[in-house]
C-alpha positions, 0 to 999 in steps of 0.5 A: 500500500503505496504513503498517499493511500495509506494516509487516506486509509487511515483518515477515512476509518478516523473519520468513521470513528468520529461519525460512529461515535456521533451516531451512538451519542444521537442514539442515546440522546433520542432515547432519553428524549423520545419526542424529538424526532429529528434526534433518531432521524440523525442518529439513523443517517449517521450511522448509515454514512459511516457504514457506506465509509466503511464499505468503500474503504474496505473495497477500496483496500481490497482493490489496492491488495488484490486480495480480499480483505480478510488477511489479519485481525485488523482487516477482520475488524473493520469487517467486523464493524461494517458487519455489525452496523450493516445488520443494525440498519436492517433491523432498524429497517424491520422494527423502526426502533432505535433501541437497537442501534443505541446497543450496537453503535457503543460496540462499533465504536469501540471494536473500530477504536481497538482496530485504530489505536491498539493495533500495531501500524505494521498490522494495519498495512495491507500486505501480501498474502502468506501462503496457507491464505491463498485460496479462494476458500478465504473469501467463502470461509472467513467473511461468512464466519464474520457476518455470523459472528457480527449477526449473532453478537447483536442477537445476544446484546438484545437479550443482554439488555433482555436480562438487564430489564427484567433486573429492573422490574425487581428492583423496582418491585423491592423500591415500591412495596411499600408504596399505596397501590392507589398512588400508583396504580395508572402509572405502574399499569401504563408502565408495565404494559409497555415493559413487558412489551418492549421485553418480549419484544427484544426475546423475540427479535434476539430469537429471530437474530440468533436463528438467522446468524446459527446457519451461517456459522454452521456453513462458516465452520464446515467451509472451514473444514473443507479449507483445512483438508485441501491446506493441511490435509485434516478436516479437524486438528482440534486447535484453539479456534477450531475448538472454540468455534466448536464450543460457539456452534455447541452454545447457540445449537443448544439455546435453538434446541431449548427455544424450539423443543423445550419452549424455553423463553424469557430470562433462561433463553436470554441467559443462555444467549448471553454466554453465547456473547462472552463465547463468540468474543473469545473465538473470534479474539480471545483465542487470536492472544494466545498466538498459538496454533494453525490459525495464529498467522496474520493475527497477533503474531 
């Protein structure tokens, strides 16, 4: 990557961080004071500006490197990034809710801040493929991974806040106990409604999120294994990110199952939703620290 393009690089994903960290304020702003109107519209255009950014720097890095751009961390972040403000403005799309884009602006903004001032310059440079990455299974097997990471990660943050709401009811509950049921009770009525709607709301659409982000991660794992075979000669040496997606898959395999079979709804389905959060992150970057195994090139070390 020749200096002039470099510097545009960089200065286009500073200014995608300004735009991003705009938008998650206008989102908080709109969701503190509902009525304004123009606060939601605002938030929506600014994130919708920094995403299509995104998507031109990317496009254009993948021109420059003559390789998709999917080769170390930091190109995986960016993705990442794009992925995850991608899935927001559909759903905003679906539910005209702003709440969700108040949940996911924070985490882009601080997944693009990690990929700018954490990672070493050297890393941030688009370079030449090592060979194990020339295939065209790197475009198959690792944007699918993470488009089903960045899918299910806004799935699980929906029944996070599902978990962090229902803690509220019970707070509430122990705050007012004493309180004259006659003070209250249109205001608590009113108030009520409309959290339990909000909550079942949230269960249902983390519900319909997960479902979409699982198959995706399914076909991301198997081209995985079909990629190692033609590379390595195995379709599964069990290393640390090939066990932990194995650990993923077997989490959010096992909140369907319980959704679908066992009917399990509410603050166990999101539960079990959230450990799938804190999984996710540790497949996709946790392991990336250790430095170790088949899948340690072009990441940390």
């Amino acid at each position: 990557m020749s200096i002039n393009m470099l510097s545009l690089h960089n200065s286009s994903i500073n200014i995608t961080f300004a735009i991003l960290l705009l938008s998650m304020l206008l989102y908080w702003s709109s969701m503190a004071f509902p009525n304004i109107k123009v606060l939601c519209t605002s938030a929506r255009t600014t994130l919708l500006t920094s995403n299509l950014i995104l998507f031109t720097t990317i496009s254009l890095r993948w021109v420059n490197s003559r390789h998709f751009p999917l080769s170390n961390l930091y190109e995986s972040l960016l993705f990442l990034t794009w992925g995850m403000t991608f899935v927001n403005l559909i759903l905003e799309n679906k539910t005209k809710s702003n709440i969700i884009g108040a949940l996911i602006s924070p985490l882009s903004t601080l997944v693009i801040a990690f990929a700018s001032l954490s990672l070493p310059s050297s890393m941030q440079k688009a370079t030449a493929l090592v060979p194990a990455l020339k295939s065209n299974w790197l475009v198959m097997h690792v944007s699918v991974m993470m488009i089903s990471y960045a899918i299910l990660m806004v799935g699980t943050l929906l029944s996070i806040l599902f978990l962090v709401l229902s803690q509220e009811d019970k707070y509430r509950f122990k705050k007012n106990i004493m309180i004259q049921k006659e003070q209250t009770s249109s205001l608590s009525a009113s108030y009520a409604e409309h959290k339990l709607r909000l909550m079942d709301n949230l269960d249902n659409l983390s519900y319909r999120t997960i479902a979409l982000g699982f198959p995706l991660l399914t076909v991301g794992i198997i081209s995985g294994a079909v990629w190692a075979n033609e590379a390595w000669g195995s379709y599964w040496s069990w290393d640390p990110k090939e066990t932990w997606a194995l650990i993923t898959w077997l989490v959010f395999a096992s909140y369907l199952h319980s959704r679908i079979t066992k009917g399990w709804q509410g603050k166990k389905a999101a539960m079990l939703a959230s450990l799938g959060f804190v999984v996710v992150w540790i497949c996709y970057l946790g392991v990336n620290f250790l430095g170790q195994g088949l899948h340690s090139y072009g990441w940390m070390s």
